[in-house]
C-alpha positions as CSV (number, residue, x, y, z in Angstrom):
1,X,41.8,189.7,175.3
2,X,42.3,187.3,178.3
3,X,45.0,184.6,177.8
4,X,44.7,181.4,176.7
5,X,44.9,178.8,179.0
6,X,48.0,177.6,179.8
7,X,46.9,174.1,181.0
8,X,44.3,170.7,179.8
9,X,41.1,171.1,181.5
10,X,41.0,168.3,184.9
11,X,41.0,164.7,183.6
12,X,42.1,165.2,180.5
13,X,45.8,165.0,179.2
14,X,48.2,165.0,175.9
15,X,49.8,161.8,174.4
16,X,53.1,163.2,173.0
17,X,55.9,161.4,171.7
18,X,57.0,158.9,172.4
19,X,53.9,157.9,174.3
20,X,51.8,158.1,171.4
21,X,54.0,155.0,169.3
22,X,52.8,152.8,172.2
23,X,48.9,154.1,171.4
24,X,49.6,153.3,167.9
25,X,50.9,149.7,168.5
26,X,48.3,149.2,171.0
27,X,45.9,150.0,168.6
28,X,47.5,148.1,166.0
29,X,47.3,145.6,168.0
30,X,43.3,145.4,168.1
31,X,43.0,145.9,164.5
32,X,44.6,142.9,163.9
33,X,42.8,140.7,166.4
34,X,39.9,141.9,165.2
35,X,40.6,141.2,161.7
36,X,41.5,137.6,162.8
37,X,38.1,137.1,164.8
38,X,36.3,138.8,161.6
39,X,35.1,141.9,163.8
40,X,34.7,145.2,161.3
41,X,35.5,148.5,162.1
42,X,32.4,151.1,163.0
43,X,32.5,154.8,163.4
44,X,29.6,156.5,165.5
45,X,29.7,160.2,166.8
46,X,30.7,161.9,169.9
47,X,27.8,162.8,171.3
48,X,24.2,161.0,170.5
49,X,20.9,162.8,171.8
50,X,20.2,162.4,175.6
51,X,17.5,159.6,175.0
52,X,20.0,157.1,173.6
53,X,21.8,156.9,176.5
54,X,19.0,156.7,179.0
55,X,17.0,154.5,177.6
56,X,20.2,152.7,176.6
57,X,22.1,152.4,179.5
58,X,19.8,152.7,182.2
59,X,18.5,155.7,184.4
60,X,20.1,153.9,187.3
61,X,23.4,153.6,186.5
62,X,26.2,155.8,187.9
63,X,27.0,157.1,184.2
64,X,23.2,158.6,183.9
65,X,22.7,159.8,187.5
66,X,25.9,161.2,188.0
67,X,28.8,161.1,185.4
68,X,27.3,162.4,181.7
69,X,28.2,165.4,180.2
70,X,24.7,166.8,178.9
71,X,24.0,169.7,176.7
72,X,21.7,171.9,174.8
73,X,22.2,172.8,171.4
74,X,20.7,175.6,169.1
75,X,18.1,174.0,168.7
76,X,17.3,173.4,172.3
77,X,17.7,169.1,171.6
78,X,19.4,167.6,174.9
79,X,23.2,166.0,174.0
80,X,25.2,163.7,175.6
81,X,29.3,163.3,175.0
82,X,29.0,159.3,174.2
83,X,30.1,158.1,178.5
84,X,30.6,154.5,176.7
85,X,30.1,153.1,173.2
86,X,27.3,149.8,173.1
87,X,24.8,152.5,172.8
88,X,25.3,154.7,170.2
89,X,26.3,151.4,168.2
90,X,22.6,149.9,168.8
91,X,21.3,153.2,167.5
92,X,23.5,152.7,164.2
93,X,22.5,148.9,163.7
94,X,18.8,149.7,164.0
95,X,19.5,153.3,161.9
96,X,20.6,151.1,158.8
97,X,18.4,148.7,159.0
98,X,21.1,146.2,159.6
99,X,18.7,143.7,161.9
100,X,17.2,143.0,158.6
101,X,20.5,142.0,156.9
102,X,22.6,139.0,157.5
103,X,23.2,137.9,160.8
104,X,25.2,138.1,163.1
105,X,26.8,141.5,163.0
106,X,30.3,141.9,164.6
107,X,31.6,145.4,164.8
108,X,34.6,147.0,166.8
109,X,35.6,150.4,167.4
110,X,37.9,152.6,168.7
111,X,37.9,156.1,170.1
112,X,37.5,159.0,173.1
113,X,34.8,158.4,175.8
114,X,33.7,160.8,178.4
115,X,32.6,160.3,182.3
116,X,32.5,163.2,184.8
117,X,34.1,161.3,187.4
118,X,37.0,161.9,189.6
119,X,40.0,161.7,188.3
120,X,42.8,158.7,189.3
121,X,45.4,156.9,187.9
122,X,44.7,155.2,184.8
123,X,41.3,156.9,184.4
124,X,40.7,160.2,183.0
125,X,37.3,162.0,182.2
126,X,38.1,161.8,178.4
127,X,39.5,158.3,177.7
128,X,40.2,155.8,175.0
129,X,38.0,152.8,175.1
130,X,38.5,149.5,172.4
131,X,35.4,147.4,172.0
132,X,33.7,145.4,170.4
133,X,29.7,144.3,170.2
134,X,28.3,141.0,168.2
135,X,24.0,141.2,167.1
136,X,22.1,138.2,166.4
137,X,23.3,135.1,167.8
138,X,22.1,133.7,171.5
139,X,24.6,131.0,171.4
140,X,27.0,130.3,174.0
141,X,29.6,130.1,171.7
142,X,29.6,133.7,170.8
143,X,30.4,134.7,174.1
144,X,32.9,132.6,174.3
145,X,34.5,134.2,171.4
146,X,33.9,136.8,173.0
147,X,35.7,136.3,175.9
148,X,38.8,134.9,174.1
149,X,39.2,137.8,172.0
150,X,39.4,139.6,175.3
151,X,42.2,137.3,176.9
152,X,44.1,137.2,172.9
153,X,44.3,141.1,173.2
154,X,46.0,141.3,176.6
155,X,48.4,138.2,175.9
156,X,49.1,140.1,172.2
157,X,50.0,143.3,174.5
158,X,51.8,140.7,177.1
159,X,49.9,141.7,179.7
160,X,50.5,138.9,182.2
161,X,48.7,138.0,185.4
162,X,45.3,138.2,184.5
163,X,42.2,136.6,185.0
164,X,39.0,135.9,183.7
165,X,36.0,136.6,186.2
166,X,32.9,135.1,185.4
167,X,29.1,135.6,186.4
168,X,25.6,134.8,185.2
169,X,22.8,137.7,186.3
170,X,19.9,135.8,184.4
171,X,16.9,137.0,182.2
172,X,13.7,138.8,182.5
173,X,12.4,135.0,183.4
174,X,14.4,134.7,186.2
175,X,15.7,138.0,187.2
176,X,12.7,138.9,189.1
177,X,12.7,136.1,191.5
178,X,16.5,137.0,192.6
179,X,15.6,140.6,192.3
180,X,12.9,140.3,195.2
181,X,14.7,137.7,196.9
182,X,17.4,140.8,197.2
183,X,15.1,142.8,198.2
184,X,13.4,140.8,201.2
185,X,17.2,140.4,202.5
186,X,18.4,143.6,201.9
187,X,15.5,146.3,203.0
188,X,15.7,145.2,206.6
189,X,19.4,146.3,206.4
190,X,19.3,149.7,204.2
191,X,20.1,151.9,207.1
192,X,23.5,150.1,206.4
193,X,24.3,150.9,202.9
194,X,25.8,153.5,201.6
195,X,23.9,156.7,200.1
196,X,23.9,155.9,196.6
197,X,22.3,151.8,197.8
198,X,19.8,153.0,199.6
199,X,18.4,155.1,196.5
200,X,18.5,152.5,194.0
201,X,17.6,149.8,196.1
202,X,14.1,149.7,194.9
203,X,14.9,150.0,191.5
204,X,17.8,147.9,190.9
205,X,19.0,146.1,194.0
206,X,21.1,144.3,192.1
207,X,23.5,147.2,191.9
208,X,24.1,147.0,195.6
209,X,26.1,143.7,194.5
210,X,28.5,145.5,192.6
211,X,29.0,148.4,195.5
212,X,32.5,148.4,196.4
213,X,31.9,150.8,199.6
214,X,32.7,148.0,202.6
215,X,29.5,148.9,204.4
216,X,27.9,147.7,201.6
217,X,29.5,144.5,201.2
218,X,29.6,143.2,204.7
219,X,25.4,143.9,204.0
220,X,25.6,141.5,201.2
221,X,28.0,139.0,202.3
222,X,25.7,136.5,203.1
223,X,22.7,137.1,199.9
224,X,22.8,134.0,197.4
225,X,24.4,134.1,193.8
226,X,22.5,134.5,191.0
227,X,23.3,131.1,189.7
228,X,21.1,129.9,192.2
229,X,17.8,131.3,191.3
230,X,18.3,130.7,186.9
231,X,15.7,129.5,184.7
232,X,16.1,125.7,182.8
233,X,17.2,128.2,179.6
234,X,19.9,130.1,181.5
235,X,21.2,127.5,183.5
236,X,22.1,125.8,180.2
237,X,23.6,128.7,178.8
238,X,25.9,129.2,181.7
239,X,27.0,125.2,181.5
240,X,27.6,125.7,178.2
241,X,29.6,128.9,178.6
242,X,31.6,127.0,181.1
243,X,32.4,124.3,179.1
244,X,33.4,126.1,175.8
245,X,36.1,128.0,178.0
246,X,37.1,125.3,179.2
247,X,37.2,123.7,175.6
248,X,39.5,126.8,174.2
249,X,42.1,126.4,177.4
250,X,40.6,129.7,179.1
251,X,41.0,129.9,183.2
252,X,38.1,131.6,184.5
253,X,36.9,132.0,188.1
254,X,33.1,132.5,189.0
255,X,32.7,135.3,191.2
256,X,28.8,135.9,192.3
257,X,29.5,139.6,193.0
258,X,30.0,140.6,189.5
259,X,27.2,142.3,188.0
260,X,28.6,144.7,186.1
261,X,27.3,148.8,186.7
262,X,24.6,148.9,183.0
263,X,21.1,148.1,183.4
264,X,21.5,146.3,180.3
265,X,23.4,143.2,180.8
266,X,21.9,139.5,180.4
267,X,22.9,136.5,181.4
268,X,26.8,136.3,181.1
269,X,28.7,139.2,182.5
270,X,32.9,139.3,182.9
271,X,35.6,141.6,183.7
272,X,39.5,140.6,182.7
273,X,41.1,142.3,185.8
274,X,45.3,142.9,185.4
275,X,47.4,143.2,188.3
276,X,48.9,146.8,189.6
277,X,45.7,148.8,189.4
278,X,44.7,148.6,193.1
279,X,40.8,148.1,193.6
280,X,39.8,149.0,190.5
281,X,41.7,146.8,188.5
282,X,39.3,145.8,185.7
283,X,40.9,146.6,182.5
284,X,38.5,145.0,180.0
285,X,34.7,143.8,180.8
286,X,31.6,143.0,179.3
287,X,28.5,140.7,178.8
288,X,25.6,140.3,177.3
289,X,22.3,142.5,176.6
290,X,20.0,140.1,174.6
291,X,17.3,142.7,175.2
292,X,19.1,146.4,174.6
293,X,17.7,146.5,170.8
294,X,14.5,145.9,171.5
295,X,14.6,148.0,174.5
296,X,15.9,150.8,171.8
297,X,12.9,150.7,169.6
298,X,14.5,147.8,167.5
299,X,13.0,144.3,166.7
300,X,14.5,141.3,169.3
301,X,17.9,140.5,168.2
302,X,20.4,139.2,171.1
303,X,23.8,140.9,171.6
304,X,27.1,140.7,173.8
305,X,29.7,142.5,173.4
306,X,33.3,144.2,175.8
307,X,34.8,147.3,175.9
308,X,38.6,147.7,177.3
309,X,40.2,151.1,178.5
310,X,43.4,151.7,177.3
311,X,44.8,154.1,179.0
312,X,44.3,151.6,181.9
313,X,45.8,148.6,179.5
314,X,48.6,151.0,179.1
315,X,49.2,151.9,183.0
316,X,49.2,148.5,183.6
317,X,52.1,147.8,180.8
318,X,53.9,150.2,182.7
319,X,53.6,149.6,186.2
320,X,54.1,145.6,185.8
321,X,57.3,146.8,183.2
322,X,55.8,145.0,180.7
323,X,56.2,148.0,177.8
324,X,57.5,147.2,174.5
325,X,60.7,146.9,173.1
326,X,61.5,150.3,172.2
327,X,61.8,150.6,168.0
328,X,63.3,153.1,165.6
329,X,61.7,156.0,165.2
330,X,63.2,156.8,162.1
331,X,64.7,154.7,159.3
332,X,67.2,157.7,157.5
333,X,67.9,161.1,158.5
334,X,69.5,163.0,155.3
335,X,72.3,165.5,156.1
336,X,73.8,168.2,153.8
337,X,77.1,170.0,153.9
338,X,78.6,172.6,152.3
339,X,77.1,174.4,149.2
340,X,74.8,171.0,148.4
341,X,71.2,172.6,147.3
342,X,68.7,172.1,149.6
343,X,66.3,170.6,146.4
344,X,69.1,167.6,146.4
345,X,68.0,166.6,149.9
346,X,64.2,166.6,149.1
347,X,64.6,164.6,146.1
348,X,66.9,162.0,147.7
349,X,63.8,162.2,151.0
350,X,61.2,161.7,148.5
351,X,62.2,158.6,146.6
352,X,63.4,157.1,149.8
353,X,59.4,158.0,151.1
354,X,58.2,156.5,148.2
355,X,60.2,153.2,149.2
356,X,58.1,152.9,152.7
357,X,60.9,154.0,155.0
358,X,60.4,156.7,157.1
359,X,63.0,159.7,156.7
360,X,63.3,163.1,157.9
361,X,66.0,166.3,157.2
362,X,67.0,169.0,158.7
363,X,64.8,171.8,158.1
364,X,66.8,174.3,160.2
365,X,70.7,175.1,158.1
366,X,72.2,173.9,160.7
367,X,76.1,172.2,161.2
368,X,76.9,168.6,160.4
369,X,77.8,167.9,163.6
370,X,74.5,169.2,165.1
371,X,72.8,167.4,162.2
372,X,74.5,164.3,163.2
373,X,73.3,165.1,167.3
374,X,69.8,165.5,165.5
375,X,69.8,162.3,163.4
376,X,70.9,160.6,166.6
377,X,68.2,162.1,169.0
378,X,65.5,161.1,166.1
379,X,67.0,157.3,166.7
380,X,67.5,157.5,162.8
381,X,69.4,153.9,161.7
382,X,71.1,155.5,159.1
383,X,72.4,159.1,158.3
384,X,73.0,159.9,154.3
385,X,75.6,163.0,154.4
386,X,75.1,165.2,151.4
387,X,78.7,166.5,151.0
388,X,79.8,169.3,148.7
389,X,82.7,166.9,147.3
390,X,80.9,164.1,147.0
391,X,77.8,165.2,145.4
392,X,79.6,166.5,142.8
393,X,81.0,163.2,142.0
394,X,77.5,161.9,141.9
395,X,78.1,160.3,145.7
396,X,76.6,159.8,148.9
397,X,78.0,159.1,152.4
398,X,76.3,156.3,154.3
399,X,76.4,156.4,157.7
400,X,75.2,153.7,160.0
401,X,74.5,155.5,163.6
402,X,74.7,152.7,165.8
403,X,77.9,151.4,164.9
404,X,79.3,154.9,163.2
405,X,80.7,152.7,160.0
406,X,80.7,154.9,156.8
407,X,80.6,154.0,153.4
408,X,80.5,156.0,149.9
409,X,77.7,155.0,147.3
410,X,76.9,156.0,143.5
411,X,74.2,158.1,143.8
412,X,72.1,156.2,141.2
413,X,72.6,153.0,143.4
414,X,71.3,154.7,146.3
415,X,67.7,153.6,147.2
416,X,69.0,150.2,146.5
417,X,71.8,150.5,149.3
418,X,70.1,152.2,151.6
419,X,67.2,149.1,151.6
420,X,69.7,146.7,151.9
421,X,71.1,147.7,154.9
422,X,67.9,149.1,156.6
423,X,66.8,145.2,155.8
424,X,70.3,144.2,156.8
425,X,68.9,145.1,160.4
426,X,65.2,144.7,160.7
């Protein structure tokens, strides 16, 4: 039998301790924005068939052509791994029949994502996405909601030095006078863009905008912004936009460029870009796709919605120095000595588990003073020492770790003492 291997497969990694407390308060962290902004919680699979994500996304996006990991199964039906998560959500609001229910919807999730892309700092071919997606309303104000749930997450995670960039692509009204206007400008110059512009360029020149290769933007330096060519019914949607960020105290700055890389978008697109991450410094974008659930077999309901990467949110936490204060891990460690049954230290764990605090023991019969080293390494706030003498006198030694103060309690007092010091300090 060959051997295991020994290694995560390229662009993929573990979260161990304590990494993993900072995805938890991360995530805890979204929960509770989202409970604020009245955003429920959805769950969709891994992997959706093929077709969800094509017709969904867009066969001329970088995640179709290029970056999907596609499958057969059994039963010969073509797979995707989800590469983001606004589609497979569509496909579960029109599923359950939700565009018939009260409106608007507003769902968030959390969870893995996969892109076969190369692997960088802060981006990994699994990785964590939080997002959210609103169906049913075409006001202005919901993406502005939008938006500031956006900007509340990163200030909750004290992110600082952001910004808000801003952009209006238009509608099927308008799009197509911008999108040949592109193309008049822009096929006398293909021989200049890069490989993947010149194939698209027919079908979606407005991808070329959002081309980071310089080649490519010295080409498109000089094209006009979308702003320019909008319909009466966008134009008023963007003012509006506009002046209900500026209403809520949000900075924003327009930048033309920005397109965002899915077929799908509508009218107002944005990134929230952090500091630290080099050229690729969005850490949370999104916009709006007013016409994804009919373009998925649904009826005409508008939509807009973001989704954030969090391992990036985290990288920049940790480059800027930004992380969290660094908490307990542990509220008691429970030590034994002597002859004191091992049954004695489970009950005392139990009914201190049962009180909410979080307590370990040693597991392994090991010396006080290594239990001690243990309880310290655990960052436990308290130590209770289960000595032979004591216990027999129905007592308990509390030990406070950061301070090494000891005190002897009644046993049948001891929950009670033990919360009042581990309140004592919160």
């Amino acid at each position: 039998m060959s051997r295991v291997a020994a290694t995560a497969v390229r662009g993929t990694r573990d979260v161990l301790p304590p990494e993993s407390s900072s995805w938890q308060w991360a995530e805890g962290i979204a929960r509770r924005l989202c409970a604020q902004y009245h955003f429920q919680e959805i769950r969709t699979p891994i992997f959706e068939g093929l077709e969800v994500f094509q017709r969904g996304i867009g066969e001329t996006t970088d995640i179709v052509e290029k970056e999907m990991y596609v499958f057969q199964d059994r039963s010969e039906r073509w797979l995707a791994l989800r590469p983001e998560g606004t589609a497979g959500v569509v496909r579960a609001f029109l599923e359950h029949g939700l565009p018939a229910g009260p409106l608007p919807v507003k769902f968030f999730y959390l969870g893995p994502m996969f892109r076969y892309e190369r692997p960088q700092a802060g981006r990994y071919r699994q990785f964590e996405q939080f997002g959210v997606e609103a169906f049913g309303s075409e006001s202005p104000a919901l993406d502005v909601e939008i938006i500031s749930l956006g900007t509340a997450f990163l200030e909750a995670l004290g992110i600082s030095g952001w910004q808000v960039q801003l952009n209006t692509i238009g509608c099927p009204v308008c799009r197509p006078r911008y999108r040949q206007r592109l193309l008049e400008l822009l096929r006398p110059r293909a021989d200049q863009l890069c490989a993947s512009c010149q194939s698209r360029l027919e079908r979606n020149p407005l991808r070329v905008l959002d081309c980071k290769e310089e080649s490519c933007r010295r080409v498109t330096a000089d094209v006009p912004a979308p702003e320019e060519y909008l319909c009466s019914e966008c134009a008023a949607h963007w003012q509006a936009v506009q002046e209900g960020l500026r209403a809520v105290g949000i900075l924003y700055q327009v930048t033309p460029r920005l397109v965002r890389g899915l077929d799908y978008y509508t009218r107002t697109v944005f990134e929230l870009i952090a500091p630290g991450l080099g050229s690729q410094d969005a850490v949370l974008a999104g916009g709006r796709y007013d016409g994804l659930v009919e373009e998925m077999g649904g009826p005409a309901v508008p939509g807009i919605g973001f989704a954030a990467g969090m391992d990036r949110l985290l990288l920049s936490l940790e480059q800027g120095g930004q992380g969290r204060a660094a908490e307990p891990e542990l509220d008691v460690f429970v030590a034994r000595a002597g002859d004191v049954p091992e049954t004695a230290a489970l009950q005392v764990v139990q009914e201190l588990r049962k009180q909410g605090w979080r307590v370990d023991q040693d597991y392994l019969g090991r010396s006080l003073k290594a239990q001690l080293k243990a309880a310290d390494r655990a960052g436990a706030q308290l130590t209770l020492v289960l000595g032979e003498a004591e216990w027999a006198q129905g007592q308990v030694v509390v030990r406070t770790m950061a301070t090494g103060e000891q005190e002897t309690v009644n046993r049948a007092v001891l929950t009670q003492a033990v919360t009042t010091r581990l309140q004592r300090t919160a």
